[in-house]
PAZAPA-4460 file (N, C-alpha, C; in steps of 0.05 Angstrom, whole numbers, plus 32768, in hexadecimal, padded with zeros to 4 digits):
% residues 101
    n_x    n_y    n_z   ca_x   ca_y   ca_z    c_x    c_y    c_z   seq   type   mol
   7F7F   7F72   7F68   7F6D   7F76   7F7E   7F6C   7F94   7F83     1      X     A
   7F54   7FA0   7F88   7F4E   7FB9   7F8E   7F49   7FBD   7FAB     2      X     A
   7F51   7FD6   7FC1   7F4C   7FCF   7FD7   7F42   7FF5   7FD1     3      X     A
   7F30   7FF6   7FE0   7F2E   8017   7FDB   7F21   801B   7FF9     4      X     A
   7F32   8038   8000   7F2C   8032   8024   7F22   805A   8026     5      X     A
   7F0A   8059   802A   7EFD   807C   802B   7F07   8084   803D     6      X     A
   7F0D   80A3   8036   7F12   80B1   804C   7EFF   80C9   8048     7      X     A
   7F03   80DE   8058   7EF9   80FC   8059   7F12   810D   805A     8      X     A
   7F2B   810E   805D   7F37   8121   8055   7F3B   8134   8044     9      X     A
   7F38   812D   8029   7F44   8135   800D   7F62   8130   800D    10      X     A
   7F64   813B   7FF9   7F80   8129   7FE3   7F9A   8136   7FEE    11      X     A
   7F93   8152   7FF2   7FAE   815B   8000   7FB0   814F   8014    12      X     A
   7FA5   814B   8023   7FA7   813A   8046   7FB7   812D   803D    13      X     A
   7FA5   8113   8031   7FB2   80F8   8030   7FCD   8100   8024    14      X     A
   7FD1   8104   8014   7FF1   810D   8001   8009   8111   8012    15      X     A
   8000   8127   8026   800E   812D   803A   8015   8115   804F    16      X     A
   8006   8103   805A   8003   80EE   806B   8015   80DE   805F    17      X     A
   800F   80D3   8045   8021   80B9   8039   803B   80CA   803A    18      X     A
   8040   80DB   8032   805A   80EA   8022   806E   80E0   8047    19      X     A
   805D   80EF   805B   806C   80F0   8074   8072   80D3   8085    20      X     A
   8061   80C5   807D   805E   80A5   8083   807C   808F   8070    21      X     A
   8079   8096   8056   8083   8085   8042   80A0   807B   8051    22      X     A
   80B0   808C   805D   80C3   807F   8064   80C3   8073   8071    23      X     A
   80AB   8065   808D   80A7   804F   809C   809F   8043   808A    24      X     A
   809D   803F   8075   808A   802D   8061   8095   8007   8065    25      X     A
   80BB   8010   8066   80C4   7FF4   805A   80CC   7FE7   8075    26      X     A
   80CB   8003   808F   80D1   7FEF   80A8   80B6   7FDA   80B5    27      X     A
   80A0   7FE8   80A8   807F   7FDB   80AB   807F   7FC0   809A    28      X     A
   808E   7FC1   807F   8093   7FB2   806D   809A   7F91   8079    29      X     A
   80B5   7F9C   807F   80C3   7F83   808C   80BE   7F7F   80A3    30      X     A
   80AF   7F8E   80B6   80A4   7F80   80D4   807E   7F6D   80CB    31      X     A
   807B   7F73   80B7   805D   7F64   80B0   806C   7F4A   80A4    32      X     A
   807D   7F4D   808C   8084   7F2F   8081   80A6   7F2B   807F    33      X     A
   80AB   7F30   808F   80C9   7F2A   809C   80DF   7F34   8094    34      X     A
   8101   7F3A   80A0   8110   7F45   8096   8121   7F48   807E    35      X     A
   8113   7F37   8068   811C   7F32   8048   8108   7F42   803E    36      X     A
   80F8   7F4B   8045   80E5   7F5F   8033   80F2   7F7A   802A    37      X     A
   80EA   7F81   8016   80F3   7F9D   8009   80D8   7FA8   7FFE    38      X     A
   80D5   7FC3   8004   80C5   7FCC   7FED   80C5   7FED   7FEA    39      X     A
   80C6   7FEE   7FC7   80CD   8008   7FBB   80B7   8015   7FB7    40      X     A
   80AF   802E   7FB7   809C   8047   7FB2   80A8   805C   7FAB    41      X     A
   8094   8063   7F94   80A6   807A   7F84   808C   8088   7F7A    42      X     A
   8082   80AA   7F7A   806E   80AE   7F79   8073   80AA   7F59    43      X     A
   805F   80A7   7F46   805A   80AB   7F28   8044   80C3   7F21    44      X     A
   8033   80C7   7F37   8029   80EE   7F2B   802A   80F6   7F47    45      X     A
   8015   8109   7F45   8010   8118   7F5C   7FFF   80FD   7F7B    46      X     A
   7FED   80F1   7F69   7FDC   80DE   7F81   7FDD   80C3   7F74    47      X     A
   7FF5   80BD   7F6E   7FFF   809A   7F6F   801D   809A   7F75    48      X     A
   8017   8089   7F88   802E   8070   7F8B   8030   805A   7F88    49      X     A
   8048   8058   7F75   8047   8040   7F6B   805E   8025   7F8A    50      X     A
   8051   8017   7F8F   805D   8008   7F9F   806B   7FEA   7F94    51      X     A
   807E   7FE0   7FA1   8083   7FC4   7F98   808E   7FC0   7FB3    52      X     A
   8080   7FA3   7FBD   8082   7F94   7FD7   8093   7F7B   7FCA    53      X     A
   80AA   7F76   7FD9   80BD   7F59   7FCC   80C2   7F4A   7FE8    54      X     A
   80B4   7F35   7FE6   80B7   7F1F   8001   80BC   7F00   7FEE    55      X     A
   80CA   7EF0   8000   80C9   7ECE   7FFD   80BB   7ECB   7FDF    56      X     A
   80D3   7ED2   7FD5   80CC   7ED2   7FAF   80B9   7EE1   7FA8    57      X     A
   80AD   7EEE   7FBB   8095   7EFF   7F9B   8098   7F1E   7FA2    58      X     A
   808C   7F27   7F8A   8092   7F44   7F87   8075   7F48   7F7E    59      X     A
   8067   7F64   7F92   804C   7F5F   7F99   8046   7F80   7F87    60      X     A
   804A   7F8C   7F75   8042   7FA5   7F5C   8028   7FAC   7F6A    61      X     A
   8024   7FC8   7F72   800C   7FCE   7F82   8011   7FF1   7F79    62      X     A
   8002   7FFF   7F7D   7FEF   801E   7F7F   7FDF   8021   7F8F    63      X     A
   7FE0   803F   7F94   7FDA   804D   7FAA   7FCF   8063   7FA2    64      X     A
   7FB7   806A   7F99   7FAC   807E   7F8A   7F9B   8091   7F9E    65      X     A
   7FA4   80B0   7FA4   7F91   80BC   7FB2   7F73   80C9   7FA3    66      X     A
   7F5F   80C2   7FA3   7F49   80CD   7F9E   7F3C   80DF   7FB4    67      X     A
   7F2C   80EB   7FB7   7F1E   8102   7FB9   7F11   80FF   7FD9    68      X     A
   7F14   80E0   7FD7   7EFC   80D0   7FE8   7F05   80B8   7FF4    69      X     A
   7F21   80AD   7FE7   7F25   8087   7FF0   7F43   808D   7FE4    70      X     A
   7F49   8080   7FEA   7F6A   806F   7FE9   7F65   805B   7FE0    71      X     A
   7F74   805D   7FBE   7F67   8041   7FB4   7F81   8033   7FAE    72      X     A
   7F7F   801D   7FB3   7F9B   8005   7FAE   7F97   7FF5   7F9F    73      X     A
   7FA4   7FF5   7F8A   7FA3   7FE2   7F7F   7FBA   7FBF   7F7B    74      X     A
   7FBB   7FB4   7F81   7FCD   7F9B   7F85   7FCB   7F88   7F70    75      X     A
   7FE0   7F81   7F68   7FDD   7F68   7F53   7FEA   7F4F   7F64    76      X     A
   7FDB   7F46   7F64   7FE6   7F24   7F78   7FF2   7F15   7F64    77      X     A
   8005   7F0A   7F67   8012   7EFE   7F56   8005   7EDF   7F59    78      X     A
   800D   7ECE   7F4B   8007   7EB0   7F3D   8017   7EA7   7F60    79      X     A
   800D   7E90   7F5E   8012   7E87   7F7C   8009   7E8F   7F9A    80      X     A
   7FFF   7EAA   7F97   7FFC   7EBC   7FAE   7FEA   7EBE   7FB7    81      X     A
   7FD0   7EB1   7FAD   7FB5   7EB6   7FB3   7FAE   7EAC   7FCB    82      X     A
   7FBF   7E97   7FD1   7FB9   7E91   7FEB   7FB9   7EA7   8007    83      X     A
   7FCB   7EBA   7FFB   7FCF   7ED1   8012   7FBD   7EEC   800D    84      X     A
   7FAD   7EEB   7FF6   7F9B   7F05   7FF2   7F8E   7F13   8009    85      X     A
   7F7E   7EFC   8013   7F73   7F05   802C   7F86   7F17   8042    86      X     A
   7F9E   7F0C   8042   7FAF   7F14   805E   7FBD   7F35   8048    87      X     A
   7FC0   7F36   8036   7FC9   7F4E   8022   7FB3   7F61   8022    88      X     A
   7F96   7F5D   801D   7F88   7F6F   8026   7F80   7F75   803C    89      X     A
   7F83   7F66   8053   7F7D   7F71   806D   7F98   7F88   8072    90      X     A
   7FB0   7F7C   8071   7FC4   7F8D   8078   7FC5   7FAB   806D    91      X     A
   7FB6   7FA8   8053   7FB6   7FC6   8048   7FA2   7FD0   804E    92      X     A
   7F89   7FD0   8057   7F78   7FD2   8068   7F7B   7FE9   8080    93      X     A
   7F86   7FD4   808F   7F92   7FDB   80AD   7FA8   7FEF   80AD    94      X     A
   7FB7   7FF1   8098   7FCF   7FFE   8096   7FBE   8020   8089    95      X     A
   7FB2   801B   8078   7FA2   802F   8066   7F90   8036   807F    96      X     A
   7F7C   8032   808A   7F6A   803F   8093   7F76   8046   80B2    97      X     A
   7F93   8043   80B7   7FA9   8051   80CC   7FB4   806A   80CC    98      X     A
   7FBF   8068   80AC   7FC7   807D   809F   7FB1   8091   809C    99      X     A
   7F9C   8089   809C   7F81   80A0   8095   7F73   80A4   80AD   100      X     A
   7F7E   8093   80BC   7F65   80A0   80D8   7F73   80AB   80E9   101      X     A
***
């Protein structure tokens, strides 16, 4: 699933924003889907983060790509999970266009 959320900053903004944010990342984590949640971020270049969300058995592999223009996410829903897509893209949504506005 692709969620791509525009902004007008540019790339340094946002970079700076996530970088200063990331460590509320996993207390936001576990107050959305409860106190067994974990999740790791580790940048892989200059404008991705690579994320992994782990709740009630699943482990949710996602990116965070800054472009020029949008915040693009990418999410792989795992087998079983589809039922919650809807509630996975709103949350990144809401969380993304917080961080940017």
């Amino acid at each position: 699933m692709r969620v791509s959320i525009p902004h007008t900053l540019g790339k340094d903004e946002v970079r700076r924003r996530m970088h200063a944010r990331l460590g509320d990342a996993e207390d936001k984590a576990k107050g959305l889907l409860g106190s067994l949640a974990t999740l790791e971020a580790e940048w892989t270049g200059a404008d991705t983060l690579a994320i992994s969300v782990s709740a009630m058995g699943y482990t949710i592999p996602c990116s965070a790509t800054i472009e020029e223009t949008a915040l693009d996410f990418e999410v792989e829903i795992p087998a079983g999970m589809g039922f919650a897509r809807g509630m996975i893209e709103s949350a990144i949504r809401e969380k993304g266009e917080r961080l940017l506005g």
